[in-house]
C-alpha positions in Angstrom: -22.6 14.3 6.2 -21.1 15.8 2.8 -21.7 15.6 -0.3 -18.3 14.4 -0.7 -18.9 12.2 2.4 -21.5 10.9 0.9 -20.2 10.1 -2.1 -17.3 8.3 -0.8 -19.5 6.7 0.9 -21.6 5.2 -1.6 -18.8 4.5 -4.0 -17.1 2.0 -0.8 -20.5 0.3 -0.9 -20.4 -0.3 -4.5 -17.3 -1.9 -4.9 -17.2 -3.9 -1.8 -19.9 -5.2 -3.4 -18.5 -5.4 -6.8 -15.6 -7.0 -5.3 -17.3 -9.4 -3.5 -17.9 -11.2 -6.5 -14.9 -12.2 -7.9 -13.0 -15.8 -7.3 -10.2 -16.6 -5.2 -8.8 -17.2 -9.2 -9.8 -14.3 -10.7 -7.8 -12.3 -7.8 -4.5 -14.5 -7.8 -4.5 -14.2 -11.4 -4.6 -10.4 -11.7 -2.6 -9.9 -8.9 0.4 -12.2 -10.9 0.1 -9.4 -13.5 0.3 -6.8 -11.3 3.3 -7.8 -9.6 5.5 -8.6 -12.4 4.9 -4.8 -13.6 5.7 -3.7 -10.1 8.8 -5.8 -10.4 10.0 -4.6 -13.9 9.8 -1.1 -12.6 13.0 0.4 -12.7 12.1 2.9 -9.9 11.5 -0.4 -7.9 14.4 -1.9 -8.7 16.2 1.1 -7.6 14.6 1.5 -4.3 16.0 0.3 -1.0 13.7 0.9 1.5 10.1 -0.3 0.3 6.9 0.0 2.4 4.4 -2.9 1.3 1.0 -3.8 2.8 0.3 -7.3 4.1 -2.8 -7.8 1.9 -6.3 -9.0 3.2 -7.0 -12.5 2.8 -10.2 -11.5 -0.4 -11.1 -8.4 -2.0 -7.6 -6.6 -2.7 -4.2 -7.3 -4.8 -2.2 -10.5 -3.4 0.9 -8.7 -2.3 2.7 -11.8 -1.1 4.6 -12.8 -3.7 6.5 -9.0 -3.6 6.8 -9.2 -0.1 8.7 -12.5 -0.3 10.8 -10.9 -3.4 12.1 -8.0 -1.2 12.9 -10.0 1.7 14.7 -12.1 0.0 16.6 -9.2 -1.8 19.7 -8.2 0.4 20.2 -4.8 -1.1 16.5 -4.0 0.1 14.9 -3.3 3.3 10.7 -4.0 3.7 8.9 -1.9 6.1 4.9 -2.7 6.9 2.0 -0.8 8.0 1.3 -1.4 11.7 -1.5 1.2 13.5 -0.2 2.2 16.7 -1.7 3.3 20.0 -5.6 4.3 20.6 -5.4 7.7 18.0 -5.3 5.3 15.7 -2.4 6.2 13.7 -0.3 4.4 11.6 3.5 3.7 11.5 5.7 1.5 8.9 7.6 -1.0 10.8 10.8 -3.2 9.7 9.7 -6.8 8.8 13.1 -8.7 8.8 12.5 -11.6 7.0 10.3 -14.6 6.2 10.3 -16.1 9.7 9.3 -13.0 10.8 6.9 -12.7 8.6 5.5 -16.4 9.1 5.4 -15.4 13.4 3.0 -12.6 12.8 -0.5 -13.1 14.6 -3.4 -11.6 12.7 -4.8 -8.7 13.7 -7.5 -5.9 12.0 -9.3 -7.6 8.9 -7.2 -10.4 9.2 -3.9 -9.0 8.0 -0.9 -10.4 9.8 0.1 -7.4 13.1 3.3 -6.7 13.3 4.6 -7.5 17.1 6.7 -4.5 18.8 9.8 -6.3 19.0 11.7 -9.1 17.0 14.0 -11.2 18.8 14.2 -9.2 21.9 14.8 -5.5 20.1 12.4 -3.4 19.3 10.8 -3.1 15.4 13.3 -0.1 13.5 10.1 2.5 12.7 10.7 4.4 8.9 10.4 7.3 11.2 13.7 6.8 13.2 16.7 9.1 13.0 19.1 6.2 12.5 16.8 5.0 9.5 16.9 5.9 5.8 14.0 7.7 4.2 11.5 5.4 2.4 12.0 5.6 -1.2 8.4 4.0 -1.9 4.9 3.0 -0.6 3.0 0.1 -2.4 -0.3 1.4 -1.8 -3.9 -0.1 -1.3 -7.2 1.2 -1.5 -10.5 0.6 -2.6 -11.0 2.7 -6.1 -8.7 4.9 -8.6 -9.1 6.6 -11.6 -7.0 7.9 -14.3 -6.0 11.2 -12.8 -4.2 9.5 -10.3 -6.9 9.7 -7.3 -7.4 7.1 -4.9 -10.1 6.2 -2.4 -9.0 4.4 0.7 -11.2 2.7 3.3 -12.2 5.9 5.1 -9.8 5.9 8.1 -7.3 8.1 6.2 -4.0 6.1 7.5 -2.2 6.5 4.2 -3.1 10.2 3.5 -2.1 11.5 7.4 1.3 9.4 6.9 2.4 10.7 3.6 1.9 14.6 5.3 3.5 14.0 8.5 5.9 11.9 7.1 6.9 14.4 3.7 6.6 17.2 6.5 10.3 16.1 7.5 12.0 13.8 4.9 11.3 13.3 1.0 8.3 12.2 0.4 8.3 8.4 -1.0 6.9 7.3 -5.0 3.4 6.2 -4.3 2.5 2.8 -5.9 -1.1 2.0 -5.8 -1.6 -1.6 -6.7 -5.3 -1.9 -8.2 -7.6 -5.1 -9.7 -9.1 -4.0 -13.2 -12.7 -4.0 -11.5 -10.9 -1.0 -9.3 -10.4 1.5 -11.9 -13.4 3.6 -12.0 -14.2 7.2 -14.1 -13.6 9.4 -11.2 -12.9 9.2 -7.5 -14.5 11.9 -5.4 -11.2 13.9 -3.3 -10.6 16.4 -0.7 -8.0 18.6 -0.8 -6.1 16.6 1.8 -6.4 13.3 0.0 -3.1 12.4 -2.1 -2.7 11.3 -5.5 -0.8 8.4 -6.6 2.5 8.3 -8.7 1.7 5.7 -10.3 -1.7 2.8 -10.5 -1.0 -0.8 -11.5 -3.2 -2.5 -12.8 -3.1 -5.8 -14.7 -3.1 -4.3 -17.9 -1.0 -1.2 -17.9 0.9 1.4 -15.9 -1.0 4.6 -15.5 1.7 7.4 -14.5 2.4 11.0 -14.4 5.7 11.0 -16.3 7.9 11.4 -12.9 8.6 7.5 -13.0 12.2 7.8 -14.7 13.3 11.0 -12.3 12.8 8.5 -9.0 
């Protein structure tokens, strides 16, 4: 293992454990705040097609309030992350609606699956021909710091999607949504690890100054 591996590695541990420790309450209440700054955005309110996680039922920003706000905005489209065949790699997949939404099973770490079809067609994939590129990503992960680094969970879903997918189309804002206890001094990064647009927290918007050119 890497030094960098390593350190990864031992930063996961400490803030699963960190995490860990706050309330259902403490969660829910920083996650309110982080999703009315998300929604005041004016790159948000511009996009159309949004990519949002289905959160984890503890340790992570609530994201089902904003889920529920862009499907029930008609001059939006919501696509979710679903991880497809045994490579392991991850796609973003249409979620129509609430009913849809509600008709999910749960799958890895009890987030709701996607199914491969809705009412008899199959799911419209961000990576179609006949779809329009993805204008953002709301992004998870499990630390940041203020230079815009983020560390993920160590399977590297987001980071190999952003490259294959800016390979052929323009690459989407990245929106890391982040508790307060997830902002940390520095996040160890590879070269191949992306950095954010933008980090909400509950107290502020840290961004690179490329927010009003969306």
């Amino acid at each position: 293992m890497s030094i960098l591996q390593a350190n990864k590695k031992a930063l996961r541990r400490a803030m699963a454990s960190k995490l860990r420790e706050l309330s259902p309450s403490t969660i829910q209440a920083q996650s309110e705040a982080i999703i009315a700054q998300v929604l005041a955005m004016p790159a948000f309110q511009r996009c159309k097609n949004i990519s949002c996680y289905l959160s984890m039922p503890t340790g992570e920003v609530d994201t089902s309030p904003i889920v529920a706000n862009i499907l029930r905005d008609s001059g939006k489209s919501l696509f979710v992350p679903s991880i497809t065949g045994g490579d392991g790699r991850m796609d973003f997949v249409r979620l129509y609606d609430e009913e849809d939404l509600r008709a999910m099973p749960a799958g890895l770490w009890g987030i709701p699956e996607p199914t491969q079809e809705w009412r008899g067609q199959r799911r419209q994939s961000v990576q179609d021909a006949s779809c329009e590129a993805l204008d953002m990503i709301l992004v998870p992960g499990v630390a940041f710091d203020r230079s815009l680094s983020r560390l993920g969970h160590g399977k590297g879903f987001y980071d190999r999607f952003i490259t294959s997918y800016a390979a052929s189309r323009p690459r989407p804002f990245l929106v890391a949504l982040a508790l307060g206890q997830q902002l940390v001094d520095e996040v160890p990064i590879a070269e191949h690890d992306w950095k954010m647009d933008v980090i909400v927290t509950p107290e502020e918007v840290i961004e690179t100054g490329l927010e009003n050119s969306f």
